[in-house]
OpenMM code with the backbone's topology and positions (N, CA, C; nanometers):
from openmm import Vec3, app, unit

residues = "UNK UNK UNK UNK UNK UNK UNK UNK UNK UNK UNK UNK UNK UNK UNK UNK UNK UNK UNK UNK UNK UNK UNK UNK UNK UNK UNK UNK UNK UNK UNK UNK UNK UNK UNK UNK UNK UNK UNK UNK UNK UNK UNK UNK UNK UNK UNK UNK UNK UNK UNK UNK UNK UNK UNK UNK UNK UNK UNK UNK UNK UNK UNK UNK UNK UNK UNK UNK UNK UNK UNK UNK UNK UNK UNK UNK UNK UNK UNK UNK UNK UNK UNK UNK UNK UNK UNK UNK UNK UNK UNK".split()
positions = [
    Vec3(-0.9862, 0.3650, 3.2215),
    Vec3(-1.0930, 0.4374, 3.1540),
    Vec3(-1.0786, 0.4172, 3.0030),
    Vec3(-1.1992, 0.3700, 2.9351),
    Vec3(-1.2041, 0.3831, 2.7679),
    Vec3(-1.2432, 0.4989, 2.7015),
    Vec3(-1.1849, 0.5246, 2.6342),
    Vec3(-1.1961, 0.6490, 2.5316),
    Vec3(-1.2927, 0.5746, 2.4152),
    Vec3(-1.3969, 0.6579, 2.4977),
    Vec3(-1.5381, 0.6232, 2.3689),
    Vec3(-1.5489, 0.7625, 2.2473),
    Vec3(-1.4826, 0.7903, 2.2349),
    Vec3(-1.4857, 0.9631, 2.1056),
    Vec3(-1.3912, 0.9119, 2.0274),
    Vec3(-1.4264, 0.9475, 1.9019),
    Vec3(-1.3699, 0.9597, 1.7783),
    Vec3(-1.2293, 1.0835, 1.8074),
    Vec3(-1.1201, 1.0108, 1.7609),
    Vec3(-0.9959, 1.1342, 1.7936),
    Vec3(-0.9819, 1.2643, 1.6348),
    Vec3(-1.0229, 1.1740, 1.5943),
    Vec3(-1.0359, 1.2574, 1.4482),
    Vec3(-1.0723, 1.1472, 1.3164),
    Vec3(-1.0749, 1.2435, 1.1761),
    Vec3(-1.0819, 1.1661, 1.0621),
    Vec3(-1.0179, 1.1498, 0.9876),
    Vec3(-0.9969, 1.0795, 0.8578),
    Vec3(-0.9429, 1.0808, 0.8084),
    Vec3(-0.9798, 1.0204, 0.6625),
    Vec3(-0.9732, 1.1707, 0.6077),
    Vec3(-1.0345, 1.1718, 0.4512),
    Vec3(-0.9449, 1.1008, 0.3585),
    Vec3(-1.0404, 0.9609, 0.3177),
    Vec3(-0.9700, 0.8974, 0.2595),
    Vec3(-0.9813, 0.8958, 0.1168),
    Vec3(-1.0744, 1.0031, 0.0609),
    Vec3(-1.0987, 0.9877, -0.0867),
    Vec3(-0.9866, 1.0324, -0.1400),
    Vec3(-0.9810, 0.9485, -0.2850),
    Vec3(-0.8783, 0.9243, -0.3703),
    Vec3(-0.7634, 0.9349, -0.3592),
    Vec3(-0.7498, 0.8185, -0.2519),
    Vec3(-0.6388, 0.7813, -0.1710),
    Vec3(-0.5742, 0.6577, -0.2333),
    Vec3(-0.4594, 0.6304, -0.3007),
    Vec3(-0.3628, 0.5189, -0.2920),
    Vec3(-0.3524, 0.4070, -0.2036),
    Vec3(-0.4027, 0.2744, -0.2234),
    Vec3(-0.3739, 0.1873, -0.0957),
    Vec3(-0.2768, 0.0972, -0.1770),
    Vec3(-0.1277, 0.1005, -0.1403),
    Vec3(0.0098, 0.0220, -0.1863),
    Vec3(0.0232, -0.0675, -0.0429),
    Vec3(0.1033, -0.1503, -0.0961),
    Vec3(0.1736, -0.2339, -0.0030),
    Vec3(0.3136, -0.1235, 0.0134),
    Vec3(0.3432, -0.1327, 0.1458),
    Vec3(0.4656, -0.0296, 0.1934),
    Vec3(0.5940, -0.1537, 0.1353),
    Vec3(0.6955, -0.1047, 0.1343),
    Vec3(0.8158, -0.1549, 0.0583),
    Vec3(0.9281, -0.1540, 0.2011),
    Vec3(1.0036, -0.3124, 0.1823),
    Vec3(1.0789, -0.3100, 0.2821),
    Vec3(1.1541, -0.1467, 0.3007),
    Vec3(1.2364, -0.1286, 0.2350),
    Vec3(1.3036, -0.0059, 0.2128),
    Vec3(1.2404, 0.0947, 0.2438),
    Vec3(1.1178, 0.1567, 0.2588),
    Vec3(1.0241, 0.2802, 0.3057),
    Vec3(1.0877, 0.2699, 0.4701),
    Vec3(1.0776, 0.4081, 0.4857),
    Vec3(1.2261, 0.4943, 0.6133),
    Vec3(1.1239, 0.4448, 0.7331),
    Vec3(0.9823, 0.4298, 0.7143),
    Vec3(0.8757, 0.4067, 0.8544),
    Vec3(0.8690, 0.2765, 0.8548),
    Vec3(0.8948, 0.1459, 0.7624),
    Vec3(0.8646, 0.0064, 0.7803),
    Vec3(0.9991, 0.0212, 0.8187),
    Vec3(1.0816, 0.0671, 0.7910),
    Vec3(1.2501, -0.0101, 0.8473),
    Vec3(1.2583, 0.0382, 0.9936),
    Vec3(1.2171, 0.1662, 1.0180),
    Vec3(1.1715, 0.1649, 1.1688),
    Vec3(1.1171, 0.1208, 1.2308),
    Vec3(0.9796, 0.0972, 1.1958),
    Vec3(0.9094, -0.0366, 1.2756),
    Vec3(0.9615, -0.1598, 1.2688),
    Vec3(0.9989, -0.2064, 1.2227),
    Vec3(1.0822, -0.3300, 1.2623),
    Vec3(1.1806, -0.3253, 1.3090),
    Vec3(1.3058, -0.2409, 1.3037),
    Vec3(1.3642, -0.2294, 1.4019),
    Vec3(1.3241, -0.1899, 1.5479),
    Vec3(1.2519, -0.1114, 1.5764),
    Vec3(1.1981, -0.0848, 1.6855),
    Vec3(1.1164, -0.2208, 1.7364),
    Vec3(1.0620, -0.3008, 1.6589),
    Vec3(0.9588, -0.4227, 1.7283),
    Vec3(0.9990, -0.4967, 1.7089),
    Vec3(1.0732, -0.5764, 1.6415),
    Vec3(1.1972, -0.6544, 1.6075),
    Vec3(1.1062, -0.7404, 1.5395),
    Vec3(0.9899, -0.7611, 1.5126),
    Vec3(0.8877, -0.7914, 1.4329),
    Vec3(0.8773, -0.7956, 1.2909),
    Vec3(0.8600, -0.8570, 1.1520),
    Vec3(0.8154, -0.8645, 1.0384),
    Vec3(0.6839, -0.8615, 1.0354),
    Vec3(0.6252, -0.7412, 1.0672),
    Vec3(0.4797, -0.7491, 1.0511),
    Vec3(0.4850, -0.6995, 0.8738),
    Vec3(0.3587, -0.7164, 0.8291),
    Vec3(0.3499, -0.7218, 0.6731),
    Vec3(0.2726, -0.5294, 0.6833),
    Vec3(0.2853, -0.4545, 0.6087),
    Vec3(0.2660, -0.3112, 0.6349),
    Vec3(0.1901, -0.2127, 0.4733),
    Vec3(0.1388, -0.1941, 0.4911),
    Vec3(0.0635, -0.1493, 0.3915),
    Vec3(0.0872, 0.0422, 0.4077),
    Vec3(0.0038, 0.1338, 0.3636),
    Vec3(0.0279, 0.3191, 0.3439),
    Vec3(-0.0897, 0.3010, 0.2588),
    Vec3(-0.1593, 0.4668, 0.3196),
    Vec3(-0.2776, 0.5149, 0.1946),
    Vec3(-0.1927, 0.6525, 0.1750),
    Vec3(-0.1881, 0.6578, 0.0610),
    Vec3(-0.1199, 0.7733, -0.0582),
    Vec3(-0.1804, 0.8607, -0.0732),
    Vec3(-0.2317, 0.9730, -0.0099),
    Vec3(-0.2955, 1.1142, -0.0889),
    Vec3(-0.2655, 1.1477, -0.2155),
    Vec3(-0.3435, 1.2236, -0.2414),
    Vec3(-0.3340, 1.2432, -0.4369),
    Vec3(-0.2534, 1.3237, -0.4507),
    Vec3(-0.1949, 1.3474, -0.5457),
    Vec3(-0.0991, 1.4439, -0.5567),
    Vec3(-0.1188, 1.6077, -0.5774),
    Vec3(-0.0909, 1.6912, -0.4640),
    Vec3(-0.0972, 1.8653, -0.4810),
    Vec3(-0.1492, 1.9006, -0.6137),
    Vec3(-0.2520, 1.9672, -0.6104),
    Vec3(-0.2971, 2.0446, -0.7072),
    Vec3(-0.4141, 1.9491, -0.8306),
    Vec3(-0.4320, 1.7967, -0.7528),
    Vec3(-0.5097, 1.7536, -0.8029),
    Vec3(-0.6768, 1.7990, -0.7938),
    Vec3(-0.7725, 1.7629, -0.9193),
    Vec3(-0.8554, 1.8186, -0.9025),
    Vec3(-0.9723, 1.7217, -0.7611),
    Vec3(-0.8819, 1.6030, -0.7262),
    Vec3(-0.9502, 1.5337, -0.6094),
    Vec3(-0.9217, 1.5689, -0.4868),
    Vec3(-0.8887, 1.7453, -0.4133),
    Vec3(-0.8256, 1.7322, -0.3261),
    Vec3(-0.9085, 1.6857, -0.1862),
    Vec3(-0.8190, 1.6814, -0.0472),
    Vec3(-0.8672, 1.6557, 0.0752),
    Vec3(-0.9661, 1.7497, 0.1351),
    Vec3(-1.0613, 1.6949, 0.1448),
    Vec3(-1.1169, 1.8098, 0.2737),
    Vec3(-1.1024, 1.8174, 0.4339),
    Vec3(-1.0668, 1.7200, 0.4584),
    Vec3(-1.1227, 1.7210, 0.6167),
    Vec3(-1.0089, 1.6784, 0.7034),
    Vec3(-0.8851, 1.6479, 0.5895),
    Vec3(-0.7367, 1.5984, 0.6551),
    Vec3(-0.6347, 1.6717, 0.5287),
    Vec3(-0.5191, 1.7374, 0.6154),
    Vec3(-0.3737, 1.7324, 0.5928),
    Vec3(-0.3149, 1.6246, 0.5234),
    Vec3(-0.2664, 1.6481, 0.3986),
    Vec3(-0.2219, 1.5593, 0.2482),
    Vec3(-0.0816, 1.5046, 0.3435),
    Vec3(-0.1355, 1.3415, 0.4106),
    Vec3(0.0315, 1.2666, 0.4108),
    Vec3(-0.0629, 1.1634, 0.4016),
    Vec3(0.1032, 1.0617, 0.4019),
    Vec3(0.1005, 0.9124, 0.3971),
    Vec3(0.0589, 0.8383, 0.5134),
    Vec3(-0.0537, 0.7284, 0.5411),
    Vec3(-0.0944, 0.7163, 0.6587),
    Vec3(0.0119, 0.5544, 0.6366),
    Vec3(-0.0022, 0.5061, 0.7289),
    Vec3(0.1013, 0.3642, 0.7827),
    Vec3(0.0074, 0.2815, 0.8663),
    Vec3(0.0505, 0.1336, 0.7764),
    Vec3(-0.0083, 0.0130, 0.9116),
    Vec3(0.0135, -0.0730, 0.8762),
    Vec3(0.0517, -0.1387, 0.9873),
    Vec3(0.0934, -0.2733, 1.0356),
    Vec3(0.0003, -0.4051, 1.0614),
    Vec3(-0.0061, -0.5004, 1.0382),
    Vec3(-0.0866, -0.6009, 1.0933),
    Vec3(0.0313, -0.7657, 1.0919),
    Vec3(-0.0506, -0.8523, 1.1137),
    Vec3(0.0254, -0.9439, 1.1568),
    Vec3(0.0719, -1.0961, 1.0512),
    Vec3(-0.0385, -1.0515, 0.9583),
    Vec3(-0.0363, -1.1751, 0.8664),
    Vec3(-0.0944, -1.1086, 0.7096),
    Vec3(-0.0265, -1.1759, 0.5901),
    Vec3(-0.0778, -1.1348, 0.4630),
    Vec3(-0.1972, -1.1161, 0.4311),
    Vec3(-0.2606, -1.2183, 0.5062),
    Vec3(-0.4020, -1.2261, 0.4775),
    Vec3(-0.4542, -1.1254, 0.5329),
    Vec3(-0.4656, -1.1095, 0.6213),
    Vec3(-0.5045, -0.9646, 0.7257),
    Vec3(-0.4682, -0.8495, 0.6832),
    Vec3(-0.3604, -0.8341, 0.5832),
    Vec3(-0.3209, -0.7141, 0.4987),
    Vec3(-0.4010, -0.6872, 0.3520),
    Vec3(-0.4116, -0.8316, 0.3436),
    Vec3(-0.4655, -0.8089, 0.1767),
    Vec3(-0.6043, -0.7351, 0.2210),
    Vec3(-0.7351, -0.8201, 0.3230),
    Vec3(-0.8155, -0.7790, 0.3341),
    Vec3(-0.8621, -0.6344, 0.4295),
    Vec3(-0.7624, -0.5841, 0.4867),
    Vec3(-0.7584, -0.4538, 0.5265),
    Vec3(-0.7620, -0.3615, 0.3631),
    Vec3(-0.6505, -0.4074, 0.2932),
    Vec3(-0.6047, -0.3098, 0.1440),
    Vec3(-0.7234, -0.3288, 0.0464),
    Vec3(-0.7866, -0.4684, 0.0546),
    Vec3(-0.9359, -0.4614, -0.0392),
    Vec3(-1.0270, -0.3881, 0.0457),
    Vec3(-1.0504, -0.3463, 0.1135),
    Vec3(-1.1834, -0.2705, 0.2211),
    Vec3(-1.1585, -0.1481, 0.1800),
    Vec3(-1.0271, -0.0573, 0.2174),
    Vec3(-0.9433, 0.0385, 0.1826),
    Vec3(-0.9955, 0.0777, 0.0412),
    Vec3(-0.9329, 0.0020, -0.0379),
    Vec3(-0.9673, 0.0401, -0.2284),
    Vec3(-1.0730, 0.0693, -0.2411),
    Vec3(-1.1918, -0.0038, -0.1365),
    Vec3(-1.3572, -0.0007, -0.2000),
    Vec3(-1.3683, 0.1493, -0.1180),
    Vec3(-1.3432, 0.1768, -0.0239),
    Vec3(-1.3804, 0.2561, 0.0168),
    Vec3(-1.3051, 0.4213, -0.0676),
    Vec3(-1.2326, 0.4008, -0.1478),
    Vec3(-1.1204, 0.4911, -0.1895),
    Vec3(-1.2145, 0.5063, -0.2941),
    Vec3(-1.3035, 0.4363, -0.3545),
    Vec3(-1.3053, 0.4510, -0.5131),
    Vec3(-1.4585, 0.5920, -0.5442),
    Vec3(-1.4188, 0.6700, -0.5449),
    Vec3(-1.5021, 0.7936, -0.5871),
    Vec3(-1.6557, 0.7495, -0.6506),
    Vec3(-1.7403, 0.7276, -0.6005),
    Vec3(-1.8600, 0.6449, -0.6374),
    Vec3(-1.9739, 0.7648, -0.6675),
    Vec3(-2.0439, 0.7953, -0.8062),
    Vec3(-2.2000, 0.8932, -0.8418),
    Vec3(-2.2705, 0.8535, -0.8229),
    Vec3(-2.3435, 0.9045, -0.6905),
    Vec3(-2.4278, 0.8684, -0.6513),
    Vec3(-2.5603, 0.9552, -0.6959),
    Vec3(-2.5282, 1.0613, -0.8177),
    Vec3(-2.6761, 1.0930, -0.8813),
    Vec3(-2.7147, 0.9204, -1.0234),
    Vec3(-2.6168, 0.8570, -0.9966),
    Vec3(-2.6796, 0.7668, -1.1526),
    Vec3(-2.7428, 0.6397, -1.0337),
    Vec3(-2.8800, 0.6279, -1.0542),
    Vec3(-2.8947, 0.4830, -0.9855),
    Vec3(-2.8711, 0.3834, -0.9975),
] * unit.nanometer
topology = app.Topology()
chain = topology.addChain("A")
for resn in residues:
    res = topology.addResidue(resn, chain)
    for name in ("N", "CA", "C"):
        topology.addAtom(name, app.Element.getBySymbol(name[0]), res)
C-alpha cells in the first residue's frame, strides 16, 4: 500500500542551507551505519528569539543525504531559493 498524505511540514523560512561537515555527530553516524560516503547537506533554523521565527515546525536541524555532489549542490540551490523571504506587496 502507498501512502498518498502529506506526513507533515516543514517551515522552511529563514532557514540556513550549509553543507553538513564530516565531523557533525549525524553525518558520522550515517556513514557508519551505511558504510556509504554519501555527500550530506542540514537546513539551520534561525536562531531563538529571532524576529524570523517558525510557525508551523519545532526550531531543529533537518539532515540529508544524497548520492553525488551534483545532486547536493542542486538540492542546496532549490533550498536557498526557497529560504529567501520574498515582498510580495512590491511588484
Amino acid at each position: 500500500m502507498k501512502d498518498t498524505r502529506e506526513k507533515g511540514l516543514i517551515d522552511i523560512t529563514a532557514h540556513k542551507v550549509l553543507p553538513a561537515r564530516d565531523d557533525d555527530k549525524f553525518v558520522a553516524l550515517y556513514a557508519a551505519t551505511t558504510r556509504q560516503g554519501r555527500y550530506c547537506f542540514k537546513l539551520v533554523p534561525p536562531a531563538p528569539g529571532s524576529r524570523k521565527g517558525l510557525t508551523f515546525t519545532q526550531p531543529k536541524v533537518h539532515y540529508f543525504a544524497v548520492d553525488t555532489k551534483e545532486e547536493m549542490r542542486g538540492w542546496m540551490a532549490a533550498l536557498m531559493k526557497a529560504t529567501i523571504d520574498l515582498d510580495e506587496s512590491i511588484p
